[in-house]
Every structure is written in C-alpha cells, then in structure tokens.
SEMAR-788299 format. One record per residue: residue in three letters; residue number from 1; x, y, z of N, C-alpha, C in turn. Coordinates in pm, 1 decimal. Layout:
% residues N
<sepa><r>ALA</r><k>NUM</k><n_east>X</n_east><n_north>Y</n_north><n_up>Z</n_up><ca_east>X</ca_east><ca_north>Y</ca_north><ca_up>Z</ca_up><c_east>X</c_east><c_north>Y</c_north><c_up>Z</c_up></sepa>
...
//
This chain:
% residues 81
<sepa><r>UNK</r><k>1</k><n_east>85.1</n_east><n_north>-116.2</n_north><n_up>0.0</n_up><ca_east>0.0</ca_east><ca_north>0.0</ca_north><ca_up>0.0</ca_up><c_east>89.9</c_east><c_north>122.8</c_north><c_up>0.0</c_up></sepa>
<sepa><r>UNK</r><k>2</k><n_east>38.9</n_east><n_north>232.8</n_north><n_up>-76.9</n_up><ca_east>160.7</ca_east><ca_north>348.1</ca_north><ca_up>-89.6</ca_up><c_east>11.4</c_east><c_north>492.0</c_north><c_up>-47.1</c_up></sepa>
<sepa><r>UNK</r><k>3</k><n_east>58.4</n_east><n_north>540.7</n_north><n_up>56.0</n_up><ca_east>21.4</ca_east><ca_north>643.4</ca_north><ca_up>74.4</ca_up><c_east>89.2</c_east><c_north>761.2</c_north><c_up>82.5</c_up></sepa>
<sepa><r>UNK</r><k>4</k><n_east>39.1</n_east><n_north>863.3</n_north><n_up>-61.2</n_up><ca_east>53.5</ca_east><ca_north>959.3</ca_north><ca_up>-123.9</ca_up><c_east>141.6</c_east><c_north>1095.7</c_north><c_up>-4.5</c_up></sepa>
<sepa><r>UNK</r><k>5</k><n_east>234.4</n_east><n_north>1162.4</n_north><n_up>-9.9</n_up><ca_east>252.8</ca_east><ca_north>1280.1</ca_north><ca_up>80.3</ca_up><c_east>187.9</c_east><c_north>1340.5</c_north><c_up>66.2</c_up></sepa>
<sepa><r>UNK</r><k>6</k><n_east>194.9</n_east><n_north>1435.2</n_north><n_up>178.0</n_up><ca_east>74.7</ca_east><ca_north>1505.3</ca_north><ca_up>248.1</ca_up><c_east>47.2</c_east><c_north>1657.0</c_north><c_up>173.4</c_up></sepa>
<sepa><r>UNK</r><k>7</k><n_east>-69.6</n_east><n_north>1667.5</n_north><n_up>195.2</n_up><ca_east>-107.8</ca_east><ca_north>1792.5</ca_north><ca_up>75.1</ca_up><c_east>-122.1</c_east><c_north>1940.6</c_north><c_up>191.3</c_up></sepa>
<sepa><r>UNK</r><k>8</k><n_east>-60.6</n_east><n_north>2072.7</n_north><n_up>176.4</n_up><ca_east>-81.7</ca_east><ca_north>2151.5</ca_north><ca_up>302.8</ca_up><c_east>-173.0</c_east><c_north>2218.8</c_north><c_up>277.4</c_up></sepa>
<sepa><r>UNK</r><k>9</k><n_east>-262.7</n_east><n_north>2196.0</n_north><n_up>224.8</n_up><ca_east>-412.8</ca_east><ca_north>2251.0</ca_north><ca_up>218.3</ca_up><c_east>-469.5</c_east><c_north>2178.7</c_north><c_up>297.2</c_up></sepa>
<sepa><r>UNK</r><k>10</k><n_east>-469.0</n_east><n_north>2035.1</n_north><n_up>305.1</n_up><ca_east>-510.2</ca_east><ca_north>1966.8</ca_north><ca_up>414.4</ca_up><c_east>-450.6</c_east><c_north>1931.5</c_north><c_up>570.4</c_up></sepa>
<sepa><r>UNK</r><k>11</k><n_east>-346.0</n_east><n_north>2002.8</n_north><n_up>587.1</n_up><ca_east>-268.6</ca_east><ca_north>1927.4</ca_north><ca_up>684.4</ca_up><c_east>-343.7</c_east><c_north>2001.0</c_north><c_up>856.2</c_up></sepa>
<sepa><r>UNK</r><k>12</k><n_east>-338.2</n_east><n_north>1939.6</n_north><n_up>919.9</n_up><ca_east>-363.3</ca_east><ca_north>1927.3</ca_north><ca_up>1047.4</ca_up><c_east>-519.6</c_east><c_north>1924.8</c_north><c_up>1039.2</c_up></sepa>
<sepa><r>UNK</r><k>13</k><n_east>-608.6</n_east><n_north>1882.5</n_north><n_up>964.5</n_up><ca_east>-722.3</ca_east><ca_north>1815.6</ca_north><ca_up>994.4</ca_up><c_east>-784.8</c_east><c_north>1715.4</c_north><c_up>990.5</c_up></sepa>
<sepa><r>UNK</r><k>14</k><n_east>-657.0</n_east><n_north>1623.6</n_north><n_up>1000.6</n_up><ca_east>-647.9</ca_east><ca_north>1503.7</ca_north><ca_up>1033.1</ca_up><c_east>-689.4</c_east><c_north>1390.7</c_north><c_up>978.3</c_up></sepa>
<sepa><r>UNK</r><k>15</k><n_east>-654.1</n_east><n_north>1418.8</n_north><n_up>813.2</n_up><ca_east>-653.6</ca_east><ca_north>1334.2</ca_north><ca_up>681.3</ca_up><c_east>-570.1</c_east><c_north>1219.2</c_north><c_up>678.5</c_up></sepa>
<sepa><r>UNK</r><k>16</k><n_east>-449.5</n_east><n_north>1259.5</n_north><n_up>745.1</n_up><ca_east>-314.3</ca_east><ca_north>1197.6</ca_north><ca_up>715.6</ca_up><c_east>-343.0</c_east><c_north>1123.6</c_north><c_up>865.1</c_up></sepa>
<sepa><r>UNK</r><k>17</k><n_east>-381.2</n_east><n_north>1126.3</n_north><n_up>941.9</n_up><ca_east>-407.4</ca_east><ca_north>1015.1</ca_north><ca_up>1080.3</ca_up><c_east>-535.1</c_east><c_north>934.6</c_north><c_up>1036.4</c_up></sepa>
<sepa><r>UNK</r><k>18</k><n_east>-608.3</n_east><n_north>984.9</n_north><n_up>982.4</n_up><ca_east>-776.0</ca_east><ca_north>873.4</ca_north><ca_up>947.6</ca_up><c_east>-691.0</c_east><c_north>784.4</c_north><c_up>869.0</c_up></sepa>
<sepa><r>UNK</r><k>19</k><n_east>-636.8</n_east><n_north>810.8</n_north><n_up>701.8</n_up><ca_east>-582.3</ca_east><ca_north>703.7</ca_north><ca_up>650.7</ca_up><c_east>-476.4</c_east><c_north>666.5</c_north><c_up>690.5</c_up></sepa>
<sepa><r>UNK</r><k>20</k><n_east>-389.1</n_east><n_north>668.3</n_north><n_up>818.7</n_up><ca_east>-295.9</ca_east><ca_north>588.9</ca_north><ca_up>822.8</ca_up><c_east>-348.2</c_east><c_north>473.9</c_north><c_up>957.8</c_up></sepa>
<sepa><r>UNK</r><k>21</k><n_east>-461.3</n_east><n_north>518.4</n_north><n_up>1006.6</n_up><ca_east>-542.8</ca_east><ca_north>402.1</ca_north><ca_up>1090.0</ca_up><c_east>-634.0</c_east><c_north>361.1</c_north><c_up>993.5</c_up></sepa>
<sepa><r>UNK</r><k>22</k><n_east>-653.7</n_east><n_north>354.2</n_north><n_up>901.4</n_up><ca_east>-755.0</ca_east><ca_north>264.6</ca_north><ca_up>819.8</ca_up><c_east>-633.6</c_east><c_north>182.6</c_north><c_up>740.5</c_up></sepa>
<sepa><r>UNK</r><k>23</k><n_east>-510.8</n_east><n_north>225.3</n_north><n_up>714.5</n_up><ca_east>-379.0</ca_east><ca_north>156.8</ca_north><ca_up>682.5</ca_up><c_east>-357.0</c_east><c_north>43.9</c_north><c_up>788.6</c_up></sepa>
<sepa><r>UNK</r><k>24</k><n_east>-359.6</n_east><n_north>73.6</n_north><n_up>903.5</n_up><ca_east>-313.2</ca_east><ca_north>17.3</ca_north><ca_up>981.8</ca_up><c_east>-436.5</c_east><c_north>-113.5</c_north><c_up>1039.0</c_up></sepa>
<sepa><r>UNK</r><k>25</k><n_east>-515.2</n_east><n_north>-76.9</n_north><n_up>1038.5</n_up><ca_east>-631.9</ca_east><ca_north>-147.9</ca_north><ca_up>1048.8</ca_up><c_east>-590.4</c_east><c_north>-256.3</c_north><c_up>914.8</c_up></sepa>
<sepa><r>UNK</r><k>26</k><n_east>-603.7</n_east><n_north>-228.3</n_north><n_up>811.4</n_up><ca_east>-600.3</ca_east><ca_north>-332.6</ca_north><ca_up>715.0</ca_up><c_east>-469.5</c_east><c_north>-412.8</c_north><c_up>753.5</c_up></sepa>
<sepa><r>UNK</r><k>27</k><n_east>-354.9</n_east><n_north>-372.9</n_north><n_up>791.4</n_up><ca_east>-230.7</ca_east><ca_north>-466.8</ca_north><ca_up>816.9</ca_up><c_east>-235.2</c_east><c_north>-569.9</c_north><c_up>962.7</c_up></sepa>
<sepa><r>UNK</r><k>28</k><n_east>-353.2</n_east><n_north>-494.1</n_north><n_up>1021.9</n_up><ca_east>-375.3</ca_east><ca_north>-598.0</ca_north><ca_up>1144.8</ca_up><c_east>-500.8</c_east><c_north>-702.7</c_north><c_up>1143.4</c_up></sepa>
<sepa><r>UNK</r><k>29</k><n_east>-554.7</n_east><n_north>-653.4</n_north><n_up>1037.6</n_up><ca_east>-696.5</ca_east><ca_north>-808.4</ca_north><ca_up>967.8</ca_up><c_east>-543.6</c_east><c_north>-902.5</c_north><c_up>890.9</c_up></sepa>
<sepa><r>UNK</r><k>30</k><n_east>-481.2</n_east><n_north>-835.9</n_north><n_up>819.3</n_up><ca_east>-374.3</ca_east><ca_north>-893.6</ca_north><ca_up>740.0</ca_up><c_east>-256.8</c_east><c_north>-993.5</c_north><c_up>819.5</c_up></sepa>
<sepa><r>UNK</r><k>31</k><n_east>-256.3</n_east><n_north>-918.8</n_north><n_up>949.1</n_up><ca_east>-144.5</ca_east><ca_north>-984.0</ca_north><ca_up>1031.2</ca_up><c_east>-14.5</c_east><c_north>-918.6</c_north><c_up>1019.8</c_up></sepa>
<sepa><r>UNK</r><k>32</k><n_east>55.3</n_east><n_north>-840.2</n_north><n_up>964.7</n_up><ca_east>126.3</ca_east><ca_north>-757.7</ca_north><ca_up>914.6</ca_up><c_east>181.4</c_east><c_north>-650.0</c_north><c_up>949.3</c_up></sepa>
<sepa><r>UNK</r><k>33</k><n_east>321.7</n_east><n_north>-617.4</n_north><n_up>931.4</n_up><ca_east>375.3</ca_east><ca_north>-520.3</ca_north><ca_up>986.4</ca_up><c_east>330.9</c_east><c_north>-392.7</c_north><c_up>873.9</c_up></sepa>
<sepa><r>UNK</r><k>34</k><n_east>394.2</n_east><n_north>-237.7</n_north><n_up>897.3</n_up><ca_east>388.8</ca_east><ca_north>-153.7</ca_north><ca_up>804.8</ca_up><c_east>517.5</c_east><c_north>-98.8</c_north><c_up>821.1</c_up></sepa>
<sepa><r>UNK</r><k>35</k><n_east>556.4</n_east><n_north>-74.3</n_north><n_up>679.0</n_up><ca_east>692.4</ca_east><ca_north>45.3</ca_north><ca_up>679.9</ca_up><c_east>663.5</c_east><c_north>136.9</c_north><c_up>607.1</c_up></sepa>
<sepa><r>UNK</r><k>36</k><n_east>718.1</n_east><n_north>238.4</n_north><n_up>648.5</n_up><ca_east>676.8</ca_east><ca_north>402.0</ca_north><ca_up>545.4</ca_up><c_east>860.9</c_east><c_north>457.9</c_north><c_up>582.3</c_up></sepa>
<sepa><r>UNK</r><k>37</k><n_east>839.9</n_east><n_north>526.6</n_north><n_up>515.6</n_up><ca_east>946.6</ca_east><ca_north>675.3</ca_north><ca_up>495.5</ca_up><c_east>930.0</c_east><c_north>837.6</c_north><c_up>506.4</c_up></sepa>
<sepa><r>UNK</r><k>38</k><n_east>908.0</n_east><n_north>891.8</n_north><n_up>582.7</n_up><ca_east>880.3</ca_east><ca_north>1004.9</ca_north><ca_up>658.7</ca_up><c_east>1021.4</c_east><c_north>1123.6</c_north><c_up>600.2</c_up></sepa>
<sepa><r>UNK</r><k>39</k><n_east>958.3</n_east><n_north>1204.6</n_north><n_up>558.3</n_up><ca_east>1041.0</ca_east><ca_north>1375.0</ca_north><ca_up>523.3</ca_up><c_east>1026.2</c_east><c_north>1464.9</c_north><c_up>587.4</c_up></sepa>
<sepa><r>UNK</r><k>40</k><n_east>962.8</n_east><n_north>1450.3</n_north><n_up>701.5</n_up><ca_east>962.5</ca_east><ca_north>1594.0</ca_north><ca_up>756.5</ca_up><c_east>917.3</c_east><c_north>1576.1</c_north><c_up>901.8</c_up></sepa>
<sepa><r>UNK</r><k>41</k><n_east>932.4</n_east><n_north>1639.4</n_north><n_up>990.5</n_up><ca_east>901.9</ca_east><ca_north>1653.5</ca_north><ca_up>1138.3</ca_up><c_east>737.8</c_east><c_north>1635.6</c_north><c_up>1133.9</c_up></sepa>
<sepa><r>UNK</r><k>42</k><n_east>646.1</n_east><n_north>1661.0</n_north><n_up>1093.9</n_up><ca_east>568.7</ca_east><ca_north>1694.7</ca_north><ca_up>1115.2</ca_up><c_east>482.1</c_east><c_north>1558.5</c_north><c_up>1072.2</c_up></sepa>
<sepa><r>UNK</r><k>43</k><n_east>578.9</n_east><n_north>1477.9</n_north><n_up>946.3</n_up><ca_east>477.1</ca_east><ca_north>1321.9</ca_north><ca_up>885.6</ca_up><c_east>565.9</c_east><c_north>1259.0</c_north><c_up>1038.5</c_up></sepa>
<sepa><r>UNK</r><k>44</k><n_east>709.6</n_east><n_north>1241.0</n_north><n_up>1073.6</n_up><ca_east>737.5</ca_east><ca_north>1160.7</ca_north><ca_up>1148.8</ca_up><c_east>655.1</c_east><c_north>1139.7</c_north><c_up>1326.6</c_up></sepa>
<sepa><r>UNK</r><k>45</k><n_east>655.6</n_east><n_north>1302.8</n_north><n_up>1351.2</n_up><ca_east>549.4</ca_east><ca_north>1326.2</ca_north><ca_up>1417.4</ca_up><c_east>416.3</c_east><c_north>1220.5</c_north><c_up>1468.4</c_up></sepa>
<sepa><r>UNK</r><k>46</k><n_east>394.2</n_east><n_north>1231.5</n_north><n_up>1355.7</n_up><ca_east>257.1</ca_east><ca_north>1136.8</ca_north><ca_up>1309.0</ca_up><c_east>226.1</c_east><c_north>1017.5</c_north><c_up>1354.0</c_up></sepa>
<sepa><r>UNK</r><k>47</k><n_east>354.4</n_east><n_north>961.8</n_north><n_up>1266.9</n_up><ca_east>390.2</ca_east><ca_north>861.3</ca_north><ca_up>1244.4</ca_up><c_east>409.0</c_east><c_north>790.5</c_north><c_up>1411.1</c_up></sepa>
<sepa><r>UNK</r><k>48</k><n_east>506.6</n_east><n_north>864.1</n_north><n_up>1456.6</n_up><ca_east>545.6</ca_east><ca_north>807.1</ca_north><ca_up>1633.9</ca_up><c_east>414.8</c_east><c_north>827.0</c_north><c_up>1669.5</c_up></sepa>
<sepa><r>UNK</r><k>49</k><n_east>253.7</n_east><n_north>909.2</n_north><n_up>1688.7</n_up><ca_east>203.2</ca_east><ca_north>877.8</ca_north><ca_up>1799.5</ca_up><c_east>71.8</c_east><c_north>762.7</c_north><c_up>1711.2</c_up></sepa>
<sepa><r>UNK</r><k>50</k><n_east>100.7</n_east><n_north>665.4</n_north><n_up>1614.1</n_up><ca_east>30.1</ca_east><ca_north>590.9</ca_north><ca_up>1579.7</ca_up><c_east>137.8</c_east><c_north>475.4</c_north><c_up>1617.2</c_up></sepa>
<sepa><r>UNK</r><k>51</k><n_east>206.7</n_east><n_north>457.6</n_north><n_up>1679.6</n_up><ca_east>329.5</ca_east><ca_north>361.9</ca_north><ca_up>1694.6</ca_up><c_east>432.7</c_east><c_north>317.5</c_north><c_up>1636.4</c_up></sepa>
<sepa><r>UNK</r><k>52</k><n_east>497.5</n_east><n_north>411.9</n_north><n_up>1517.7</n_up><ca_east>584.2</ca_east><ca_north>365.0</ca_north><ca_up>1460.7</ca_up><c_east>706.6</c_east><c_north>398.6</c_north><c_up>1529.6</c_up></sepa>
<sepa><r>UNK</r><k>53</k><n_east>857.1</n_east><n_north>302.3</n_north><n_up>1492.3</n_up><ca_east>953.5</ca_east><ca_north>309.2</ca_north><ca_up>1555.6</ca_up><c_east>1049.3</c_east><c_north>359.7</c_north><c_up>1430.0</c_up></sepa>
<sepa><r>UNK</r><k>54</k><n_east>1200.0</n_east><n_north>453.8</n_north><n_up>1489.8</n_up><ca_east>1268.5</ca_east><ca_north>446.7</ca_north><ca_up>1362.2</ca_up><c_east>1359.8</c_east><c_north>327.0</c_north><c_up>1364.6</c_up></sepa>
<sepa><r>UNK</r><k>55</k><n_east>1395.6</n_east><n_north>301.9</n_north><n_up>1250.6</n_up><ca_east>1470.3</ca_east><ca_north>172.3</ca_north><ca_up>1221.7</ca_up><c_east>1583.7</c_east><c_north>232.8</c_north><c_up>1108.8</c_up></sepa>
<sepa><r>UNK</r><k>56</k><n_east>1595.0</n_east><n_north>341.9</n_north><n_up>1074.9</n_up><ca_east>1726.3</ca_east><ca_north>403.9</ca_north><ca_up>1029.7</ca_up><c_east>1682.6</c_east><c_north>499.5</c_north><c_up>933.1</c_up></sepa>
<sepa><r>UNK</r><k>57</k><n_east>1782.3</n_east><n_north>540.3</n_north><n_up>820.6</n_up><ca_east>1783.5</ca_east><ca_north>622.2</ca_north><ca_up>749.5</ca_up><c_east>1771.4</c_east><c_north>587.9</c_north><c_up>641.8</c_up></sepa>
<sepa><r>UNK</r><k>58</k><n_east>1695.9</n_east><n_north>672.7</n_north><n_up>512.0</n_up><ca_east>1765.7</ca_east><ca_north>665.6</ca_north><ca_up>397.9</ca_up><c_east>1855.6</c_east><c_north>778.5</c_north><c_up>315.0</c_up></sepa>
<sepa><r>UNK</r><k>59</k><n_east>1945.4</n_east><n_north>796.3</n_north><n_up>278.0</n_up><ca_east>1978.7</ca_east><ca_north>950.3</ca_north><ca_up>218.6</ca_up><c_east>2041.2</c_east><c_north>924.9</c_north><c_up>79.2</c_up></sepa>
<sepa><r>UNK</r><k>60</k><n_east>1991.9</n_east><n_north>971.8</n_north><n_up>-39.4</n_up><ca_east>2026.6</ca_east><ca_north>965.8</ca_north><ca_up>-134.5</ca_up><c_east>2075.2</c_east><c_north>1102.6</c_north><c_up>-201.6</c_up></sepa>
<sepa><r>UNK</r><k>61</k><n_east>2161.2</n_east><n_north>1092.6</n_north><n_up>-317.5</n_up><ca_east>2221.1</ca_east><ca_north>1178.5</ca_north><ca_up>-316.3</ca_up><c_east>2370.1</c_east><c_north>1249.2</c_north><c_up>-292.5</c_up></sepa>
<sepa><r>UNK</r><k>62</k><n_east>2410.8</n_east><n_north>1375.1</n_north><n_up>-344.2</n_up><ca_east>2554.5</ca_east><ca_north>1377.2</ca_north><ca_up>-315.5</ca_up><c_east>2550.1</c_east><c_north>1505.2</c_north><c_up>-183.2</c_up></sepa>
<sepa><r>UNK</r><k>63</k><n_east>2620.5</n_east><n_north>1540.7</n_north><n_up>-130.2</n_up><ca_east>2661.4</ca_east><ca_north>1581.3</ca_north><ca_up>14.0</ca_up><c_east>2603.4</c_east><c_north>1731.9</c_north><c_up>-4.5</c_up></sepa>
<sepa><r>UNK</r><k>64</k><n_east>2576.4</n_east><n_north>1812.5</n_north><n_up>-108.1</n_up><ca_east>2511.3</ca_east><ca_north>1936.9</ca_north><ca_up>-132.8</ca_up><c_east>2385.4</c_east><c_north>1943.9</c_north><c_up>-148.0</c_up></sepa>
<sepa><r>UNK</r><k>65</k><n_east>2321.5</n_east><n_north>1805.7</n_north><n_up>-207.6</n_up><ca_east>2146.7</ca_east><ca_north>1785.5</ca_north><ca_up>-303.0</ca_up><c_east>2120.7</c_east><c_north>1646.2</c_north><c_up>-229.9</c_up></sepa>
<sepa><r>UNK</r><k>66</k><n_east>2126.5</n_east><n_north>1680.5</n_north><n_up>-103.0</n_up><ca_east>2064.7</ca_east><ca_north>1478.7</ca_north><ca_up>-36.4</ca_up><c_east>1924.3</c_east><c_north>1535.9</c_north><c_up>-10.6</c_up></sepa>
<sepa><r>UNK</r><k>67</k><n_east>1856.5</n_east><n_north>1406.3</n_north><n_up>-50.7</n_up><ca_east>1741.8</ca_east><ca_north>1364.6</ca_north><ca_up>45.3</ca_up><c_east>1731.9</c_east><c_north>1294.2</c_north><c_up>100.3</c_up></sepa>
<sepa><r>UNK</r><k>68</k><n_east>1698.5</n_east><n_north>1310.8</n_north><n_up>246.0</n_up><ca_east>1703.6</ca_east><ca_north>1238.7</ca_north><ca_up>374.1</ca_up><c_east>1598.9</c_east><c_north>1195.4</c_north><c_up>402.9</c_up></sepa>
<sepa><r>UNK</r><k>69</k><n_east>1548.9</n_east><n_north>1080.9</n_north><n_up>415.8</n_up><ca_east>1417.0</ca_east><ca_north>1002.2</ca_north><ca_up>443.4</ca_up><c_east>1425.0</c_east><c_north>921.7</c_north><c_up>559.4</c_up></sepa>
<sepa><r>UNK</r><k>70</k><n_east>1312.9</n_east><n_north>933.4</n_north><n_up>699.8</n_up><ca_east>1293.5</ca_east><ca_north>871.0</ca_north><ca_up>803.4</ca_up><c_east>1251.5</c_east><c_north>725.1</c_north><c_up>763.1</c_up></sepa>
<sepa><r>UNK</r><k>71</k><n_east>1343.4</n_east><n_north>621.4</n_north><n_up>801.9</n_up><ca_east>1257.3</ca_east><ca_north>505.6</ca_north><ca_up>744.2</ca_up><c_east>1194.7</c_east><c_north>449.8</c_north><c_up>949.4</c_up></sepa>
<sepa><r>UNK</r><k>72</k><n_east>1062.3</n_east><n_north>364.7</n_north><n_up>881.1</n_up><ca_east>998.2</ca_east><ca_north>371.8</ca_north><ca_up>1030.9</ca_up><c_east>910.1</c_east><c_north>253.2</c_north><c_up>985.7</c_up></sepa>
<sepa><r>UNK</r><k>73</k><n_east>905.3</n_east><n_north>182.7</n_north><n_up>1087.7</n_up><ca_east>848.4</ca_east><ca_north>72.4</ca_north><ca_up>1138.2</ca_up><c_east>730.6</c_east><c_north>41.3</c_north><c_up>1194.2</c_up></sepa>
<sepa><r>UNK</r><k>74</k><n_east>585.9</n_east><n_north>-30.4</n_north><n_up>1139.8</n_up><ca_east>493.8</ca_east><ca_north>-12.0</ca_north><ca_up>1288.3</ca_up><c_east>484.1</c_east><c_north>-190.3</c_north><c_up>1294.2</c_up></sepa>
<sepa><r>UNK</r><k>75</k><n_east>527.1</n_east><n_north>-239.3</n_north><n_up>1409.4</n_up><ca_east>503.0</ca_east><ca_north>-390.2</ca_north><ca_up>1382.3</ca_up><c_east>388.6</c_east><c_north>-463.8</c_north><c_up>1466.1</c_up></sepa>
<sepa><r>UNK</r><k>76</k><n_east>350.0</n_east><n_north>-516.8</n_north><n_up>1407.9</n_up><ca_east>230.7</ca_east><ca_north>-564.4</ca_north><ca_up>1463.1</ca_up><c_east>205.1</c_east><c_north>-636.8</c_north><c_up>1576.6</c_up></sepa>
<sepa><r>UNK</r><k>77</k><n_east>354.7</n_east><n_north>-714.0</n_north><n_up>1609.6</n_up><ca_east>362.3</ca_east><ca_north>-791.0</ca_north><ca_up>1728.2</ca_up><c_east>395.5</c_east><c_north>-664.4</c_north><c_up>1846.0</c_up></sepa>
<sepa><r>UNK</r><k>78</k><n_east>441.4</n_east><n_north>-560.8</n_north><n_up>1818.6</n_up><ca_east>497.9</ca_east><ca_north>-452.1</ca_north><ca_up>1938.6</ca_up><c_east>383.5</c_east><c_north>-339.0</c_north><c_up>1991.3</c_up></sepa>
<sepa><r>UNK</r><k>79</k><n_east>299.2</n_east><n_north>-344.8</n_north><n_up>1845.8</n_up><ca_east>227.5</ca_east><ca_north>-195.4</ca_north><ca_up>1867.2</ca_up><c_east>148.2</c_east><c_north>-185.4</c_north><c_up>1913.9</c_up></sepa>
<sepa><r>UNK</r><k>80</k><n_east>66.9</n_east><n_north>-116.8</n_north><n_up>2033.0</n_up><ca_east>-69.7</ca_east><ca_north>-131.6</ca_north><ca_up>2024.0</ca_up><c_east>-185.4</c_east><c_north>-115.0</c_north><c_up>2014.9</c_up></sepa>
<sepa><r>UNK</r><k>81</k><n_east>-290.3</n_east><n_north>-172.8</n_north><n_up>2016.4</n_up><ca_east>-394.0</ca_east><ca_north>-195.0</ca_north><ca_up>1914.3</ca_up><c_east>-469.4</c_east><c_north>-41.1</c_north><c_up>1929.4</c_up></sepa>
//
C-alpha cells in the first residue's frame, strides 16, 4: 500500500491520521507489519504517535542535493492496538 505525501491545504485536519489508521487497520486483519518513509518533522510526528519506531535512514544523493528520508516501522507484534 503506498500512501501519497501530504497535501498543506489539508494538513492538520487530520486526513493523514484517518488514513494511516484505516492503513493500519487493514495490516492488522492482514497480520502484518507496516513500513513508510517520513520527510519531515511533522509526517514523522505522526507517524510516532500511531506507533511507529525508527529503524534508520535513507539519504540519497551527493553531500550538497541529499534527500534524507525517516525510514519507520509499525510492527504488529509490538504496537498497540
């Protein structure tokens, strides 16, 4: 499942928390962990108070033009319900 970044016309009315518990809901009928990649304080934010953990980085790119991506974890055996 790939959910789209966040649009700031919509942000803080709580678009981006409904679908990431209806995400999360489907991975726990499924049995299933979730991983996403987070850009900014404000998705990682998010992300931690629905239970995700970080599990490292990604950064692509050369040392002037990187993009730095939160990679994050929600596992199904840790999180809860």
């Amino acid at each position: 499942m790939l959910i789209p970044c966040g649009d700031k016309g919509v942000s803080s009315r709580g678009v981006g928390g409904r679908l990431i518990d209806w995400g999360l809901n489907q991975a726990r009928e499924r049995g299933e962990g979730v991983y996403v990649e987070a850009d900014g304080e404000a998705g990682k934010g998010l992300y931690f108070t629905k239970g995700f953990k970080v599990v490292g980085l990604l950064v692509v790119g050369e040392k002037d033009d990187q993009l730095v991506d939160t990679c994050m974890l929600w596992d199904l055996d840790t999180s809860a319900s």
